[in-house]
C-alpha positions as a Markdown table, in Angstrom:
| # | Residue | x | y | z |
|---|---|---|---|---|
| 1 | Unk | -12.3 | 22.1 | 7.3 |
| 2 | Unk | -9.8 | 21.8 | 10.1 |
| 3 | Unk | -9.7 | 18.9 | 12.4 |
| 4 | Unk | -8.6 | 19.0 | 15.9 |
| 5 | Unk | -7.2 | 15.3 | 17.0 |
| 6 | Unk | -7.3 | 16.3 | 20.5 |
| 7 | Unk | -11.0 | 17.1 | 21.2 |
| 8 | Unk | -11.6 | 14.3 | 17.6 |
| 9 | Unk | -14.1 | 17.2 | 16.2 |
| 10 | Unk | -13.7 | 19.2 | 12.8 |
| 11 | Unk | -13.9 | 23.3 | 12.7 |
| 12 | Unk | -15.9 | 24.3 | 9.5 |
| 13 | Unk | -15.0 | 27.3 | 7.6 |
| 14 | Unk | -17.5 | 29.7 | 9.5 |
| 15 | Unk | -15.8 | 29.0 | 13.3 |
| 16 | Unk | -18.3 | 26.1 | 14.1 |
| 17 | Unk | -17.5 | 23.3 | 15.7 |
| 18 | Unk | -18.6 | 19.4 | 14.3 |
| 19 | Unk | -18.9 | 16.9 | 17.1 |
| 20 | Unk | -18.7 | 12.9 | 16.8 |
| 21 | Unk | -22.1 | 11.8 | 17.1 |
| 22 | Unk | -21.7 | 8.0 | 16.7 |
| 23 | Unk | -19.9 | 5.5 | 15.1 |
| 24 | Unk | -21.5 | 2.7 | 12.6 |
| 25 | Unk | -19.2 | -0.1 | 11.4 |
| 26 | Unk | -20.3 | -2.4 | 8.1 |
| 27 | Unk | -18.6 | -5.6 | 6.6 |
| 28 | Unk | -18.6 | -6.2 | 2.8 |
| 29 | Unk | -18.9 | -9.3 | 1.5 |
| 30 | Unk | -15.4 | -9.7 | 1.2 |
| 31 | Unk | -15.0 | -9.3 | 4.9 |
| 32 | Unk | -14.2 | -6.4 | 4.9 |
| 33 | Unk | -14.9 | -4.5 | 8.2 |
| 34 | Unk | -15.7 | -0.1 | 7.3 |
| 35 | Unk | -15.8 | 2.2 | 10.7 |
| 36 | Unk | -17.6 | 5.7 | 9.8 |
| 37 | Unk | -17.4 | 8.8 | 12.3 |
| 38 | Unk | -20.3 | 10.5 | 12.2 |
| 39 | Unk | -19.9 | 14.6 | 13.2 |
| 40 | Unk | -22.5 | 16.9 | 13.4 |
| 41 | Unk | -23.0 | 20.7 | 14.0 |
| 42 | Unk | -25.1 | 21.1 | 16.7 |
| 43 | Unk | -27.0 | 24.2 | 15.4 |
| 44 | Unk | -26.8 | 25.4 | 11.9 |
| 45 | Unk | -29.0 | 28.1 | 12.3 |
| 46 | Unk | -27.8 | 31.7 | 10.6 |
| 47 | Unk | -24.7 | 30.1 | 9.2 |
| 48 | Unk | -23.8 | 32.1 | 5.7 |
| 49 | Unk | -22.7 | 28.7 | 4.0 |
| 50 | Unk | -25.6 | 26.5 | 4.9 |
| 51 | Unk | -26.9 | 26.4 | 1.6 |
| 52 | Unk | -23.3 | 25.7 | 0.1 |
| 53 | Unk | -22.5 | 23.1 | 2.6 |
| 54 | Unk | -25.7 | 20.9 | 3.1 |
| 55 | Unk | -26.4 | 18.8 | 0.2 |
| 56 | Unk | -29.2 | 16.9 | -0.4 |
| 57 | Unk | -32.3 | 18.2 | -2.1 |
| 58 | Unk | -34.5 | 15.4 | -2.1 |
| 59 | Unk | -34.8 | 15.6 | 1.3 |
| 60 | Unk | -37.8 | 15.9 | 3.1 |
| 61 | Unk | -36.5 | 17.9 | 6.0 |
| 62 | Unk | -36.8 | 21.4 | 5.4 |
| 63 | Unk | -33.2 | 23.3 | 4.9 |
| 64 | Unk | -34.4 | 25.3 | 8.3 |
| 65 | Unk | -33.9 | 22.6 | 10.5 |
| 66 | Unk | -31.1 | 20.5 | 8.8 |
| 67 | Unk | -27.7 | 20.9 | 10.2 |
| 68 | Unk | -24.6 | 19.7 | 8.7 |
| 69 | Unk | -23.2 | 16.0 | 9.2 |
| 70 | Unk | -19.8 | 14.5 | 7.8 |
| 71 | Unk | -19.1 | 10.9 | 7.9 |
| 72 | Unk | -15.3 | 10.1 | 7.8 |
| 73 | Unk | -13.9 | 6.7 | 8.1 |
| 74 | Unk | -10.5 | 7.5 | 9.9 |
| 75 | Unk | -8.9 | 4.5 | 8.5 |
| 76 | Unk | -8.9 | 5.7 | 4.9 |
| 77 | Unk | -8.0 | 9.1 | 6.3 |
| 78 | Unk | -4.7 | 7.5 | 7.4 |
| 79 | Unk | -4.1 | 5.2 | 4.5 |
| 80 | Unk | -4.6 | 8.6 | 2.3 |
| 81 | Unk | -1.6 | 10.9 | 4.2 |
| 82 | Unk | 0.8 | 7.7 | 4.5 |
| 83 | Unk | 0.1 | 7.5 | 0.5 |
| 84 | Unk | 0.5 | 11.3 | -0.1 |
| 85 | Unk | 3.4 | 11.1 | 2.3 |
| 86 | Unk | 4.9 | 8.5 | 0.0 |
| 87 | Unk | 4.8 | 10.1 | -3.2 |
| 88 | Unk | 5.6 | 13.7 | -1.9 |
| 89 | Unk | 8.8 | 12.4 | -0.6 |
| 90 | Unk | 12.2 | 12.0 | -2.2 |
Protein backbone atom coordinates (compact mmCIF):
# COMPACT_ATOMS: atom_id res chain seq x y z
CA UNK A 1 0.00 0.00 0.00
CA UNK A 2 1.19 3.43 -0.90
CA UNK A 3 0.52 6.45 1.01
CA UNK A 4 0.17 9.86 -0.32
CA UNK A 5 1.10 12.53 2.59
CA UNK A 6 -0.25 15.29 0.56
CA UNK A 7 -4.01 14.35 0.03
CA UNK A 8 -3.21 11.91 3.94
CA UNK A 9 -4.99 8.81 1.96
CA UNK A 10 -3.45 5.34 1.09
CA UNK A 11 -3.57 3.81 -2.66
CA UNK A 12 -4.18 -0.09 -2.29
CA UNK A 13 -2.63 -2.43 -4.68
CA UNK A 14 -5.65 -2.46 -7.26
CA UNK A 15 -5.54 1.66 -7.96
CA UNK A 16 -8.18 2.49 -5.27
CA UNK A 17 -8.01 5.08 -3.15
CA UNK A 18 -8.52 4.88 1.02
CA UNK A 19 -9.80 8.12 2.56
CA UNK A 20 -9.54 9.28 6.38
CA UNK A 21 -12.80 8.75 7.66
CA UNK A 22 -12.27 9.86 11.39
CA UNK A 23 -10.00 9.89 14.03
CA UNK A 24 -10.58 8.10 17.59
CA UNK A 25 -7.99 8.82 20.35
CA UNK A 26 -7.82 6.40 23.66
CA UNK A 27 -5.73 6.80 26.99
CA UNK A 28 -4.36 3.65 28.77
CA UNK A 29 -4.10 3.47 32.12
CA UNK A 30 -0.80 4.54 32.15
CA UNK A 31 -1.79 7.79 30.59
CA UNK A 32 -1.04 7.03 27.73
CA UNK A 33 -2.84 9.03 24.96
CA UNK A 34 -3.30 6.51 21.24
CA UNK A 35 -4.59 8.59 18.01
CA UNK A 36 -5.98 6.02 15.24
CA UNK A 37 -6.71 7.20 11.48
CA UNK A 38 -9.30 5.52 10.24
CA UNK A 39 -9.30 5.12 6.03
CA UNK A 40 -11.77 3.57 4.20
CA UNK A 41 -12.49 2.64 0.49
CA UNK A 42 -15.42 4.12 -0.54
CA UNK A 43 -16.70 1.29 -2.79
CA UNK A 44 -15.18 -2.10 -2.77
CA UNK A 45 -17.44 -3.51 -5.18
CA UNK A 46 -15.65 -5.77 -8.21
CA UNK A 47 -12.30 -5.35 -6.62
CA UNK A 48 -10.15 -8.87 -7.50
CA UNK A 49 -8.44 -8.74 -3.89
CA UNK A 50 -11.57 -8.21 -1.77
CA UNK A 51 -11.55 -11.54 -0.43
CA UNK A 52 -7.63 -11.36 0.26
CA UNK A 53 -7.76 -7.96 1.79
CA UNK A 54 -10.99 -7.91 4.16
CA UNK A 55 -10.61 -9.91 7.10
CA UNK A 56 -12.94 -10.80 9.43
CA UNK A 57 -15.20 -13.78 9.17
CA UNK A 58 -17.28 -13.57 12.09
CA UNK A 59 -18.75 -10.76 10.79
CA UNK A 60 -22.20 -10.39 10.35
CA UNK A 61 -22.07 -8.09 7.32
CA UNK A 62 -22.17 -9.90 4.24
CA UNK A 63 -18.62 -9.72 2.20
CA UNK A 64 -20.93 -7.93 -0.63
CA UNK A 65 -21.31 -4.85 1.11
CA UNK A 66 -18.14 -4.66 3.32
CA UNK A 67 -15.46 -2.41 2.15
CA UNK A 68 -11.96 -2.23 3.27
CA UNK A 69 -10.87 0.02 6.42
CA UNK A 70 -7.23 0.51 7.91
CA UNK A 71 -6.66 2.00 11.20
CA UNK A 72 -3.05 3.59 11.42
CA UNK A 73 -1.87 5.44 14.34
CA UNK A 74 0.63 7.91 12.60
CA UNK A 75 2.62 8.36 15.65
CA UNK A 76 3.95 4.78 15.72
CA UNK A 77 4.27 5.09 11.97
CA UNK A 78 6.95 7.82 12.73
CA UNK A 79 8.55 6.26 15.70
CA UNK A 80 8.89 2.98 13.29
CA UNK A 81 10.97 4.87 10.21
CA UNK A 82 13.11 7.03 12.76
CA UNK A 83 13.92 3.47 14.35
CA UNK A 84 14.56 1.77 10.94
CA UNK A 85 16.39 4.93 9.93
CA UNK A 86 18.62 4.33 12.91
CA UNK A 87 19.67 0.91 12.48
CA UNK A 88 19.97 1.12 8.56
CA UNK A 89 22.49 3.78 8.99
CA UNK A 90 26.17 3.76 9.46
Amino acid sequence: MEYHADRDSYIYRNGRELTVTNERRSKTASGYVSVKTYYRSPDCTGCPYKTECIKGNNCKTPMEKRSKVLMVSKTMSQKRAEDLERITSE
